[in-house]
Each structure stands twice: as C-alpha cells, then as structure tokens.
N, C-alpha and C positions, 0 to 999 in steps of 0.2 A: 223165562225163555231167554231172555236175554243174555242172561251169566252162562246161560248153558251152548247158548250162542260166540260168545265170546269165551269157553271153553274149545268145545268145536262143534260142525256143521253135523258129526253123528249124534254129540249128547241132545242136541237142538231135534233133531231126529226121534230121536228116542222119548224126550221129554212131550215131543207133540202125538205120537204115537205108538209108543212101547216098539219091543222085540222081545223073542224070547233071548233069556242071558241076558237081557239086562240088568241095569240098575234096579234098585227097589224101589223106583220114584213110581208112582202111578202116571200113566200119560193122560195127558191133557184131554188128546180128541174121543177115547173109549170114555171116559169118564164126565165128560161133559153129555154125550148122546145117553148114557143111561141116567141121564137127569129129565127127561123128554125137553118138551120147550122150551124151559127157562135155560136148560145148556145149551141147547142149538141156539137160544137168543146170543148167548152168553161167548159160543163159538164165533154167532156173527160180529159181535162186538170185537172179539180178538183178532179177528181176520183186521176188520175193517182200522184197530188200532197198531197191526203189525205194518198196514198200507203205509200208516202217514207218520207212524211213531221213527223217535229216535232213539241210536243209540248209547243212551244214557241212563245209569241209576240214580241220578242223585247226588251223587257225591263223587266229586274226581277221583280218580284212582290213576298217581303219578308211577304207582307202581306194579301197576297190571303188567303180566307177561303175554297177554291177547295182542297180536298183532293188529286188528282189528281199531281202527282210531274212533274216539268219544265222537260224539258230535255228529254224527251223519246217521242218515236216514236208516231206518234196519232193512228196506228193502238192498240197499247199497251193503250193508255191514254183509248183510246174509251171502249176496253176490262174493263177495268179497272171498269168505269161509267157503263159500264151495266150491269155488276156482282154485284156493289153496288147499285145500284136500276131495281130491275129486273120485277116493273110493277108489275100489273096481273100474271105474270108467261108467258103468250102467246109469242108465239116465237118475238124475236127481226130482227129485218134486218139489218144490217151495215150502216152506209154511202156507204161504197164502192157497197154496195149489193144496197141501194136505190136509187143510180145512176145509178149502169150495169141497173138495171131493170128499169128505164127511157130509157135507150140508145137500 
C-alpha cells in the first residue's frame, strides 16, 4: 500500500479495492472479506495500522520521484496524494474510510 501510495492516490485506490481496467494486482479489500473472519481481522488490523503507521519502507530512498516525503504519518502522506491529484473532483474515500466501509 504504500509504494502504491507513493505512486499515486488512484493505484492506492485500486490496490485497496480494484476497478474494472485495472491492473492485475488483486485488491486488497474483496480479498480479504472472501477469507471470512480472519480477513475482516486482518482488515481491521490494516485499517488500525494505516491509523498510526508511517511513511516508510525500510530503507531510504534518496531517489524516489514520489513527491510525498519519508517520515510522516500515512494518514498525512495519503492527505497529501489526494489534494495533489484530486480526480474528477468527485468525493474521495480514505483508505481508512474504504475499509470501515468494508467492515
């Protein structure tokens, strides 16, 4: 979620709950609920880890083309990504918002 995040706020999108035309990646949130409870555990865990996590893999990357800066919070990074590409205009939903509304 993160790289796809620090890609942009659609792949972020896509990766948490598909589209048609998409990529090939399986999304996250259909794929978790057809696991029954251990995914919706597993949902809640992500929600509750996208709350407080940071934006960070691990390893610096001096040479990332992500506008998006290391170090601060993914609710901030996510902020960040969807004020610089705002779509259409049409309202956006969160990660954390297109997971409650899975759960």
């Amino acid at each position: 979620m993160i790289y796809a995040l620090r890609y942009n706020r659609f792949l972020l999108d896509e990766v948490l709950s598909g589209r048609p035309q998409g990529t090939p990646l399986r999304p996250i949130i259909p794929y978790c609920l057809g696991r029954g409870e251990d995914g919706r555990q597993m949902l809640t865990a992500l929600r509750d880890w996208w709350k407080s996590g940071i934006n960070d893999i691990g390893t610096p990357r001096p040479d990332t083309i992500s506008p998006i800066p290391e170090g601060i919070a993914l609710l901030e990074a996510e902020r960040i990504a969807r004020e610089r590409e705002p779509g259409d205009g049409s309202p956006q939903k969160s990660a954390v918002e297109q997971i409650e509304t899975a759960l």
